[in-house]
Backbone as numpy.savetxt, mean C-alpha at the origin, in Angstrom:
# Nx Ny Nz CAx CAy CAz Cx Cy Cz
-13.56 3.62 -1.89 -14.57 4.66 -2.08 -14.01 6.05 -1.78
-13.23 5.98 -0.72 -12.30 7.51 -0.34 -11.77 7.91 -1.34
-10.81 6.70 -1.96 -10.21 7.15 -3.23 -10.79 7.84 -4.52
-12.24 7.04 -4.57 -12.37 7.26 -5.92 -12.97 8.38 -6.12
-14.06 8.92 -5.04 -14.02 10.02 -4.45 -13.44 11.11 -4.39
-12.27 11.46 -4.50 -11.07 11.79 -4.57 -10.94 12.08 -5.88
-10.15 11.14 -6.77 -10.07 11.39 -7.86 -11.24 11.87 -8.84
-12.72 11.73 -8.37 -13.60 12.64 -9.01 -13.65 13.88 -9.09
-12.98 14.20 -7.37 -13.00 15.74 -7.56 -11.94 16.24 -8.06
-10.84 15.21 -7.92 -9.80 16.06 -8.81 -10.45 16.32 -10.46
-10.46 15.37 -11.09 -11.51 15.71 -12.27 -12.07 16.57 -12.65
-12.99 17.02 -11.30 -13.95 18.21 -12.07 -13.08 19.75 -12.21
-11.78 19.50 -10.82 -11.25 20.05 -10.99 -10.22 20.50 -12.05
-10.39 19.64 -13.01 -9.11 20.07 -14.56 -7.83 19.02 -14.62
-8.14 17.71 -13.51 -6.48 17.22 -13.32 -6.93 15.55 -14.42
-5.98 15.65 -15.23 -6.27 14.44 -15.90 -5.77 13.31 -15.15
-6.74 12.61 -14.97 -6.46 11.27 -14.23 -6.79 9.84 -14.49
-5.88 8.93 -14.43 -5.57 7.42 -14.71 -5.75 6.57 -13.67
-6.47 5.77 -13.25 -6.73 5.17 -12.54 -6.17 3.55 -12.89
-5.30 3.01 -12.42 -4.95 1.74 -12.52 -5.34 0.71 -11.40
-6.06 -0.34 -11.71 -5.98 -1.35 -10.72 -5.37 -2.65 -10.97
-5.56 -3.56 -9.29 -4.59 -4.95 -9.88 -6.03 -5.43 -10.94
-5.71 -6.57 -11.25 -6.35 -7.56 -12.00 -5.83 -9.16 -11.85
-5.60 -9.56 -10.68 -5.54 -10.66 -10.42 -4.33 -11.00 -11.27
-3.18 -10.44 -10.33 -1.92 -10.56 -10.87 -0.98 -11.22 -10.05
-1.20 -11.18 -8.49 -0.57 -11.83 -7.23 -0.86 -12.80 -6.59
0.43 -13.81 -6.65 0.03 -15.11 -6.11 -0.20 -14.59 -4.50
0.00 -13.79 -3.93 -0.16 -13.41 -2.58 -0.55 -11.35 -2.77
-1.09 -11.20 -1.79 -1.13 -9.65 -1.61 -2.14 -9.08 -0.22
-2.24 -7.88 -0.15 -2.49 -7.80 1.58 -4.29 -8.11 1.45
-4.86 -8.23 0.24 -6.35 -8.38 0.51 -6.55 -9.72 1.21
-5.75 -10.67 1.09 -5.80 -11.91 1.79 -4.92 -12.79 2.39
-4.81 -12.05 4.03 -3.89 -12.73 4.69 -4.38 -13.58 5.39
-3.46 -14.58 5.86 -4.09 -15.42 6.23 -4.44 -15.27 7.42
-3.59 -14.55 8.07 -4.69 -14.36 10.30 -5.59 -13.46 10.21
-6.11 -12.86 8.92 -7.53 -12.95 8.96 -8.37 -12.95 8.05
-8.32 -13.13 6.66 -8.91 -13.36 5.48 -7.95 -14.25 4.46
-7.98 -15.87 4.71 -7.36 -16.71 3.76 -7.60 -16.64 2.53
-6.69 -16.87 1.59 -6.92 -16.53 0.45 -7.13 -18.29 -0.05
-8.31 -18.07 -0.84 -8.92 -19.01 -1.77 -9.04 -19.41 -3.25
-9.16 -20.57 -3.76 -9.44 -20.77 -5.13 -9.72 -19.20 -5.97
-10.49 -18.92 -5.75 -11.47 -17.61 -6.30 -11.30 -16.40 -6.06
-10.13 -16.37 -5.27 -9.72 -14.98 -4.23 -9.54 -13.72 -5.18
-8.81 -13.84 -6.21 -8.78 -12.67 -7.48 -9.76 -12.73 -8.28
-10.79 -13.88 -8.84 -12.06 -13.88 -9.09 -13.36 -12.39 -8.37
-13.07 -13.16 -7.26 -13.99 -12.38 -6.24 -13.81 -10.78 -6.17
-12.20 -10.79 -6.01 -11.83 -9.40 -5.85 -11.79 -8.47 -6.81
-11.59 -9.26 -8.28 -12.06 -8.55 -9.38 -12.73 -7.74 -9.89
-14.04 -8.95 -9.44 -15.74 -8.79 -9.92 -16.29 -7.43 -9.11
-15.54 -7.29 -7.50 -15.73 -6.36 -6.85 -15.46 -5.23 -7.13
-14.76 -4.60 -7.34 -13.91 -3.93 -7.55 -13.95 -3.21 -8.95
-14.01 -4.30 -10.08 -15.02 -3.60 -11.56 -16.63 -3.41 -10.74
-16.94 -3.91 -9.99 -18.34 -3.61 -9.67 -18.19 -2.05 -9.03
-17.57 -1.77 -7.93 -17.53 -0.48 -7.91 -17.50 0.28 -8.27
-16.69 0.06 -9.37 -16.06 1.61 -10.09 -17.01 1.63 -11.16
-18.25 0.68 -11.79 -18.90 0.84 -12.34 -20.53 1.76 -11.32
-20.37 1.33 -10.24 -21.44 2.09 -9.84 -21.06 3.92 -9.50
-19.70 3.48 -9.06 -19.01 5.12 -9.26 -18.67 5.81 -10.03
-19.09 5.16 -11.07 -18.74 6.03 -12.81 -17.10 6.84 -12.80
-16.79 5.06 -12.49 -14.95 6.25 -12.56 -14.72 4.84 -13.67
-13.66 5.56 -15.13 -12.71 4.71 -15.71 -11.93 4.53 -15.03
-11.27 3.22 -15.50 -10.06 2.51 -15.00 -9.55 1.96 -16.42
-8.21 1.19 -15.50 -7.44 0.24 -16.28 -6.92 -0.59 -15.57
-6.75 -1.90 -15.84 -6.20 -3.13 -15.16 -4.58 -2.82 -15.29
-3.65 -3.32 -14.44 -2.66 -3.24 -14.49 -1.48 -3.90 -15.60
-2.54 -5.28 -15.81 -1.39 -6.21 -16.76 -1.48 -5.83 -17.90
-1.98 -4.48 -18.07 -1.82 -4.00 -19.80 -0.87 -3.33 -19.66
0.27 -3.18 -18.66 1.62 -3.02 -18.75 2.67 -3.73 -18.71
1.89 -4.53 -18.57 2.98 -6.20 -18.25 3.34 -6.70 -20.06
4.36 -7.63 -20.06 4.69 -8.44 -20.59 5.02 -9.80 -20.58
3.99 -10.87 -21.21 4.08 -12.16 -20.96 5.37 -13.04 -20.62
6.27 -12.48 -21.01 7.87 -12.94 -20.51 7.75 -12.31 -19.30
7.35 -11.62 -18.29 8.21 -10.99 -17.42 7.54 -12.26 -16.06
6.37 -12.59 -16.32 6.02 -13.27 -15.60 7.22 -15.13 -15.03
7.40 -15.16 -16.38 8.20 -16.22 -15.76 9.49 -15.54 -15.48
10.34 -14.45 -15.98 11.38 -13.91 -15.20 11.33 -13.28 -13.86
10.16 -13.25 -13.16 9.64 -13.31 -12.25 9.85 -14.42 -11.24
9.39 -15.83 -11.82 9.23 -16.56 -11.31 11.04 -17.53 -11.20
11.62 -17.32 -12.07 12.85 -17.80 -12.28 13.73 -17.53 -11.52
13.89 -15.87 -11.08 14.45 -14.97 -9.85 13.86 -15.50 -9.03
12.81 -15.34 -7.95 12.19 -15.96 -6.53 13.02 -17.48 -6.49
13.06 -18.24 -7.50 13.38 -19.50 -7.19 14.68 -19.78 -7.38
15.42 -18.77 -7.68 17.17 -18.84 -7.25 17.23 -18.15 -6.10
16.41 -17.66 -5.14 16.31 -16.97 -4.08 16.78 -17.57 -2.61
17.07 -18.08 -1.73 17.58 -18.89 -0.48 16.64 -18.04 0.43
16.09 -18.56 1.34 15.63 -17.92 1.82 15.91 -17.37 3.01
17.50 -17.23 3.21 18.30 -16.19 4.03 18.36 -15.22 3.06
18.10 -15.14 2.25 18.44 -13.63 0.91 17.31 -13.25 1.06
16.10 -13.49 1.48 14.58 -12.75 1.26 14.38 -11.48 1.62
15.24 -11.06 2.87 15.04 -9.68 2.95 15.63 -8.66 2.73
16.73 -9.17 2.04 17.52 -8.33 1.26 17.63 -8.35 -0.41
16.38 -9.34 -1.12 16.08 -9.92 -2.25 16.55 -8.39 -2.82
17.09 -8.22 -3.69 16.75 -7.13 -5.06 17.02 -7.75 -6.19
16.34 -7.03 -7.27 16.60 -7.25 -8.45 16.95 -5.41 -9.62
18.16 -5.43 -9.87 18.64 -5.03 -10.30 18.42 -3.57 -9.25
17.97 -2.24 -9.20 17.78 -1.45 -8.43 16.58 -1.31 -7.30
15.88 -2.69 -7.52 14.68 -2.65 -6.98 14.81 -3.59 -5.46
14.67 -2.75 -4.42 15.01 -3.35 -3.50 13.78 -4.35 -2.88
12.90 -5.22 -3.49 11.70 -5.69 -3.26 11.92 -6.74 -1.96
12.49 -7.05 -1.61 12.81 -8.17 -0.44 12.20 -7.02 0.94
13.08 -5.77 0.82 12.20 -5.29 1.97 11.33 -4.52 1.42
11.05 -4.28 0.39 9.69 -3.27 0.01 8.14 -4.39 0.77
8.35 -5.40 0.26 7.51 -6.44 0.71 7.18 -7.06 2.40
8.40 -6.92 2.59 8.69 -7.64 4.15 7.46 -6.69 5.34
7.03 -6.35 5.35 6.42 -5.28 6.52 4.67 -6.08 5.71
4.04 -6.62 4.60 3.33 -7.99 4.14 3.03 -8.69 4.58
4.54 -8.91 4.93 4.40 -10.87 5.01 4.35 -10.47 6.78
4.50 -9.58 7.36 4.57 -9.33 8.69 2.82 -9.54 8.76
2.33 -8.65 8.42 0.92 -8.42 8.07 -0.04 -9.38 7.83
0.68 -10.18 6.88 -0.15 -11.67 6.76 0.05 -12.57 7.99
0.58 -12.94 8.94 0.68 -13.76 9.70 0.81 -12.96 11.17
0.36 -11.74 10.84 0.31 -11.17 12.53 1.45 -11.11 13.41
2.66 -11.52 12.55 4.30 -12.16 13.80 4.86 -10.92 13.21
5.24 -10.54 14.69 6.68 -9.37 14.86 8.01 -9.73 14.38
8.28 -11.33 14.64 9.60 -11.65 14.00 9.10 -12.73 13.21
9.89 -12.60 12.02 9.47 -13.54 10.94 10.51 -14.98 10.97
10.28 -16.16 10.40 11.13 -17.46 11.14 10.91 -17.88 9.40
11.83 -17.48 9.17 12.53 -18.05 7.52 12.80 -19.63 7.62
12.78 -20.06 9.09 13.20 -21.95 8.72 11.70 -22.56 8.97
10.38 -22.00 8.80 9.72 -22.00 8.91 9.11 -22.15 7.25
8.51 -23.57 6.81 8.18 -23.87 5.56 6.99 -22.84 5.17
5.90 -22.88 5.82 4.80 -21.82 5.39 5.42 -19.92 5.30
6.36 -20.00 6.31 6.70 -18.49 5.91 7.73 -17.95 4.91
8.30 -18.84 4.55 9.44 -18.68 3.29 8.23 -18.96 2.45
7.43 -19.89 2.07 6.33 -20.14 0.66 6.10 -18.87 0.59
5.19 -18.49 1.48 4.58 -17.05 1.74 5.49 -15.75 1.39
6.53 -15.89 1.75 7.41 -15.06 1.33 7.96 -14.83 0.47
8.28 -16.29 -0.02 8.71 -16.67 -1.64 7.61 -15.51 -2.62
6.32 -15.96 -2.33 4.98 -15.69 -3.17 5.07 -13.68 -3.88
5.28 -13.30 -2.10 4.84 -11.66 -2.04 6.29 -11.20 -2.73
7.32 -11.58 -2.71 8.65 -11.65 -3.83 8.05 -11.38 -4.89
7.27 -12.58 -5.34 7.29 -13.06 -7.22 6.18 -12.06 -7.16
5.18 -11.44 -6.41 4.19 -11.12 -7.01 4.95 -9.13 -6.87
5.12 -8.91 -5.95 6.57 -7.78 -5.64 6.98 -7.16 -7.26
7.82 -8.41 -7.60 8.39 -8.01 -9.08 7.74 -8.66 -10.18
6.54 -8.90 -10.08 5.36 -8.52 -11.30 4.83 -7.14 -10.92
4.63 -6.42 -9.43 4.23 -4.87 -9.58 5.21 -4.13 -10.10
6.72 -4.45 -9.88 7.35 -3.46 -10.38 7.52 -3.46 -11.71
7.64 -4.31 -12.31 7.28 -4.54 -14.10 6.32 -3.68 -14.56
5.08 -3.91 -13.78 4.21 -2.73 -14.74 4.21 -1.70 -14.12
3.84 -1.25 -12.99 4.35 0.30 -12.10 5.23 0.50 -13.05
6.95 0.04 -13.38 7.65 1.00 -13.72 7.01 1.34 -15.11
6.79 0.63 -15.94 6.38 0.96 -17.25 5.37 1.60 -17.18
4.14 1.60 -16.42 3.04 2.78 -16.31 3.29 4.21 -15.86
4.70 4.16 -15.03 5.10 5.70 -14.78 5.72 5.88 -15.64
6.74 5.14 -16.35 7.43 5.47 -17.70 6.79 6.33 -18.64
5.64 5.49 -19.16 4.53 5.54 -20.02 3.78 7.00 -19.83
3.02 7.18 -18.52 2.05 7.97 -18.16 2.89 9.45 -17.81
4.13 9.34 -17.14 4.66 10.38 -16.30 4.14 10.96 -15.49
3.23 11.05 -14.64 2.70 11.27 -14.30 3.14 12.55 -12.87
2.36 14.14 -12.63 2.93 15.12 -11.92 3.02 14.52 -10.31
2.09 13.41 -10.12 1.74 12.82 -8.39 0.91 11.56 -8.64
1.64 11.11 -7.60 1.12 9.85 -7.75 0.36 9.54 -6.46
-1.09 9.14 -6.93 -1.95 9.17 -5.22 -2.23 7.50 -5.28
-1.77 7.23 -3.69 -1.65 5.47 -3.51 -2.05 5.66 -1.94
-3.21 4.41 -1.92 -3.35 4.08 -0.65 -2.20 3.76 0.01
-2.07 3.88 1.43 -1.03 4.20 2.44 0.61 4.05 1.76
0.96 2.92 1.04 2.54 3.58 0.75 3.08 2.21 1.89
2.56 1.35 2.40 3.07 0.47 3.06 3.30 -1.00 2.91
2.24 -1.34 2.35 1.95 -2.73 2.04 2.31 -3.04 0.63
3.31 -4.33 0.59 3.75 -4.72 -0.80 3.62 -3.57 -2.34
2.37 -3.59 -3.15 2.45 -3.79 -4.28 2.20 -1.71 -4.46
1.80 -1.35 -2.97 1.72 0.24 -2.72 2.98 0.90 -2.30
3.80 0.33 -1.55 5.34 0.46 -1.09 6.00 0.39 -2.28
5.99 -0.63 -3.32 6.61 -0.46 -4.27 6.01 0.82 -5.72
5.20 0.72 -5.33 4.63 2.27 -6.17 4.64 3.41 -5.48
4.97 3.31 -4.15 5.74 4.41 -3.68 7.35 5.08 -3.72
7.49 3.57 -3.84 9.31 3.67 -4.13 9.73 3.87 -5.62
9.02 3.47 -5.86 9.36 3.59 -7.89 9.26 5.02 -8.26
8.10 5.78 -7.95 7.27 6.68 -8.06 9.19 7.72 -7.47
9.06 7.88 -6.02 10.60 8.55 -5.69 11.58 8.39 -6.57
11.64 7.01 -6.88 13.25 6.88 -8.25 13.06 7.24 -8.72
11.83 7.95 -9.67 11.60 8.42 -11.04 11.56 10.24 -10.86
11.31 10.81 -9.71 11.11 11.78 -9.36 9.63 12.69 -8.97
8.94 11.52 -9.03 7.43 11.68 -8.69 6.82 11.85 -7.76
6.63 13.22 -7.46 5.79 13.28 -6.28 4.84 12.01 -5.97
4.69 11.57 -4.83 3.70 10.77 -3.94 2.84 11.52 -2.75
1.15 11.34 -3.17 0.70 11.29 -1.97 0.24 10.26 -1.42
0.18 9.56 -0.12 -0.38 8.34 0.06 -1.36 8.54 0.87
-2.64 7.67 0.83 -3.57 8.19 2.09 -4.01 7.02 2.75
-4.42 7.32 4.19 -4.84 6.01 4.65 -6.02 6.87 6.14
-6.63 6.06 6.55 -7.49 6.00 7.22 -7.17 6.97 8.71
-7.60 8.06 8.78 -7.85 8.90 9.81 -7.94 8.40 11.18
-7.31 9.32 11.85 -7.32 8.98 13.88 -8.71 9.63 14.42
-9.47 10.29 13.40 -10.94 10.35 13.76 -12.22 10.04 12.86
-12.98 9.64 13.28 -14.11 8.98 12.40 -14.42 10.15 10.77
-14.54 9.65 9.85 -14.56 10.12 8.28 -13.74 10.95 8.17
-12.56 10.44 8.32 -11.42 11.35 8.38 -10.08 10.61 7.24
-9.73 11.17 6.66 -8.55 10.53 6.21 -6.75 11.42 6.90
-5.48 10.37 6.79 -4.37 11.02 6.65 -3.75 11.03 4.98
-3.49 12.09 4.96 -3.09 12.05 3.80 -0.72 12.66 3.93
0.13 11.41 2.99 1.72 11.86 3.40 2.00 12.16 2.42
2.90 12.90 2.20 3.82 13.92 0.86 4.96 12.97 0.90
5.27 12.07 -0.36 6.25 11.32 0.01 6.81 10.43 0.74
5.94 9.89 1.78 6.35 8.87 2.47 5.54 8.16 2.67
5.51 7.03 3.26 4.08 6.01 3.44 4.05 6.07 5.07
2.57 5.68 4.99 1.38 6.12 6.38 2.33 5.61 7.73
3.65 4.60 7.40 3.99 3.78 8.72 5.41 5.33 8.82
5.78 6.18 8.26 6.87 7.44 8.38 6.51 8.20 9.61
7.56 8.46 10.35 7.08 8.94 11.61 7.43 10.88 10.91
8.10 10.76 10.25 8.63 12.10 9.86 7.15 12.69 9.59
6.19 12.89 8.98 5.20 13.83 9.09 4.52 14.53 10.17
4.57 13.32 11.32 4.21 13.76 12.83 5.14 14.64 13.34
6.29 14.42 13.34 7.72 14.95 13.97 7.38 16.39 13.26
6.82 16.64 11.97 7.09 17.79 11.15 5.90 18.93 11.84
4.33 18.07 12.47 3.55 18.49 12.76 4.22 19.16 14.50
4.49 18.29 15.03 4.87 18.57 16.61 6.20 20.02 16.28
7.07 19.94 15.07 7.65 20.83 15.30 6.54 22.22 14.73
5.87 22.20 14.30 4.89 23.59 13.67 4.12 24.00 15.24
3.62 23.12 15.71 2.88 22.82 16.45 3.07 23.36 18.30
4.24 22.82 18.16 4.60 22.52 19.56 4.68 23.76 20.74
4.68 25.06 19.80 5.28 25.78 21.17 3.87 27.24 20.76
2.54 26.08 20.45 1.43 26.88 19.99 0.40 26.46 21.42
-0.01 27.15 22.30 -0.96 26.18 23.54 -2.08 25.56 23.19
-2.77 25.20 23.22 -3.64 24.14 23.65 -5.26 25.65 23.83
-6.26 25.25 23.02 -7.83 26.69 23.44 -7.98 25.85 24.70
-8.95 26.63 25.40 -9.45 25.83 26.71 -10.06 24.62 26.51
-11.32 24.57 25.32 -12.22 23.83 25.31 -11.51 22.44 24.75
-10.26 22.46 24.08 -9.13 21.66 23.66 -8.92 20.68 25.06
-8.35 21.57 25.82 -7.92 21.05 27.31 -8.73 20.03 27.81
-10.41 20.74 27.52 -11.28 20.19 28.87 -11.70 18.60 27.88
-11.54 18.33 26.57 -12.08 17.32 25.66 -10.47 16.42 25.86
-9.36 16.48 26.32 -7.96 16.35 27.11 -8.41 15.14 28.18
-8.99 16.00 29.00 -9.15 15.90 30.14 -9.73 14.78 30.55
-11.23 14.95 29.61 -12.21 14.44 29.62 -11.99 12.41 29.24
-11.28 12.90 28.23 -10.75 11.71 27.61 -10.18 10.57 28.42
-8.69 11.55 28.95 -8.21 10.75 29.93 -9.00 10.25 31.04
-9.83 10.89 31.31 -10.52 10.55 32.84 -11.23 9.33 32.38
-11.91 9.36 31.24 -12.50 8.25 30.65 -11.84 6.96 30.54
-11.10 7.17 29.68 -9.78 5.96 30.06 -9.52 5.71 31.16
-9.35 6.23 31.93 -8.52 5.66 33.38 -10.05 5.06 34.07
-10.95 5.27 33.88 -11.99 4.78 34.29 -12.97 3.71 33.67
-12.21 2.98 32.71 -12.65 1.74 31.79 -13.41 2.43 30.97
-13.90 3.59 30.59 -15.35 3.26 29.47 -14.96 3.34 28.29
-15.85 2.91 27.41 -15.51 2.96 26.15 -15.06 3.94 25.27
-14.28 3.94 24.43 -13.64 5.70 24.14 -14.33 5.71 22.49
């Protein structure tokens, strides 16, 4: 809804805009991980129906993604993952596309684990999956930036699988990226120039603008206030 939001006002503002979504293209992806939303029979069904349901009550066009795809690419897709070992997973590429780690920070995501255990049958499947589904996004991403050219490319955060790789494609091609993701205060968004939401470089960029500017009083005393709160259990 932030998004689409977004792109309305760019609209009224004069910016021609394309809206692409998935369409139940990934055998795995971050809407359904499993430590906390398993993915089911119906899981791209569901997410579909949603999702055209929105954008129909938000009166925004779209386009599904696999009208950039090509019916061969899917099994060259699937042909690569399965010459794959799964000591090569995180360094998987295919031809310039470094998808083994574009993906990996996913499969972290799906199973909640800091270190991932490749001799582990469910986490190589799993991993295998966000691979094959990895390089079905970059198949059509690249051909939709090919296609579209587009001056910026606006993508939720820039972190997770099939957005990391439309962040990274988007840089090879020379495309500005903005990515946005969810604000450190209530109806708030962050919005990054080129990097995705997990880049420490935008903060570092803020603390250097920032840093040698003081603090208003009333800044201090909401500081203060905070901490004292914290150190004293209540709810923040």
């Amino acid at each position: 809804m932030w998004e689409t939001t977004i792109l309305h006002a760019l609209k009224i503002r004069g910016v021609d805009v394309k809206y692409v979504l998935c369409d139940g293209l990934y055998t795995e992806c971050d809407i359904f991980w499993k430590a906390t939303k398993p993915r089911h029979k119906l899981a791209c069904t569901v997410c579909k129906a949603s999702v055209s349901g929105l954008m129909s009550r938000m009166l925004m066009e779209y386009e599904w993604l696999s009208k950039y795809l090509i019916l061969e690419e899917f099994e060259k897709a699937r042909q690569w993952v399965d010459s794959l070992r799964p000591e090569m997973f995180f360094s998987a590429q295919y031809e310039d596309w470094q998808i083994g780690e574009w993906v990996r920070s996913s499969v972290h995501s799906h199973f909640r684990m800091v270190e991932l255990d490749l001799e582990d049958y469910e986490v190589q499947n799993t991993y295998r999956e966000y691979l094959y589904s990895g390089m079905i996004a970059c198949f059509g991403i690249h051909r939709l930036l090919n296609y579209y050219n587009p001056d910026t490319l606006f993508v939720f955060n820039g972190r997770m699988s099939s957005t990391r790789i439309a962040l990274e494609l988007a840089k090879k091609l020379g495309v500005r990226v903005v990515t946005h993701e969810r604000g450190f205060l209530k109806n708030s968004i962050l919005l990054f120039e080129n990097e995705s939401c997990a880049s420490l470089k935008p903060f570092k960029e803020l603390w250097r603008i920032w840093k040698d500017i003081p603090l208003k009083h009333d800044e201090l005393e909401k500081i203060s206030k905070y901490l004292k709160d914290r150190e004293e259990g209540k709810k923040i």
